[in-house]
C-alpha positions in Angstrom: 0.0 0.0 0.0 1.4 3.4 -0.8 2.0 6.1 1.8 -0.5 9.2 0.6 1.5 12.2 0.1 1.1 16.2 0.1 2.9 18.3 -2.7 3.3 21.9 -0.6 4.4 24.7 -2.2 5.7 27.9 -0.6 4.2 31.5 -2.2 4.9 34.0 0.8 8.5 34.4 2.1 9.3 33.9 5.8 11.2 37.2 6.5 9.6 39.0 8.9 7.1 36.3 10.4 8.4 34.8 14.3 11.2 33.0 14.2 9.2 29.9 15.2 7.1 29.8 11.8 10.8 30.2 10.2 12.0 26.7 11.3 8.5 25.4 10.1 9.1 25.9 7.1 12.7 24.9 7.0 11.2 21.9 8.7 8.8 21.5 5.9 11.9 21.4 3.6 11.3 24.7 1.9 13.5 27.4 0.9 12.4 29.6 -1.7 9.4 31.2 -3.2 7.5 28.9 -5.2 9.8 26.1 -4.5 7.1 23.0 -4.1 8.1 19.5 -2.1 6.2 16.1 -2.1 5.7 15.2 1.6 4.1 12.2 3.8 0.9 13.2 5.1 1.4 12.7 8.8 -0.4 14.2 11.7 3.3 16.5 12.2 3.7 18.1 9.1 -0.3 18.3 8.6 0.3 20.6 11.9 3.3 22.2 10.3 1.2 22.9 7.2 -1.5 25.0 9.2 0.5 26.9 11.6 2.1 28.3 8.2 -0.8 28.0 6.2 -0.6 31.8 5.3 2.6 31.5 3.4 2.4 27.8 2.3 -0.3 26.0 -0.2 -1.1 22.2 -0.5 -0.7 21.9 -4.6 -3.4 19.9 -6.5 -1.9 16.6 -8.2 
């Protein structure tokens, strides 16, 4: 059975936002503006995804 998986792509950048949502997104594995990753949807990086939801977007396909 395959492992379900996210593409996340970042659209806003991170300067200026608390230094906590910073190292989400690093977490996430994202470094620049419109630079998209393919990620396993777990229950940590689901939380990841919504404390930075105003500067990340879950891509279609």
């Amino acid at each position: 059975m395959a492992n379900k998986t996210l593409k996340v792509q970042l659209f806003r950048s991170p300067i200026g936002t608390q230094p906590k949502h910073k190292l989400c997104v690093k977490g996430l594995g994202l470094s620049k503006v419109g630079q998209v990753r393919e990620l396993e949807d777990t229950p940590s990086v689901r939380g990841m995804i919504n404390k930075v939801n105003y500067m990340v977007r879950v891509v279609e396909g």
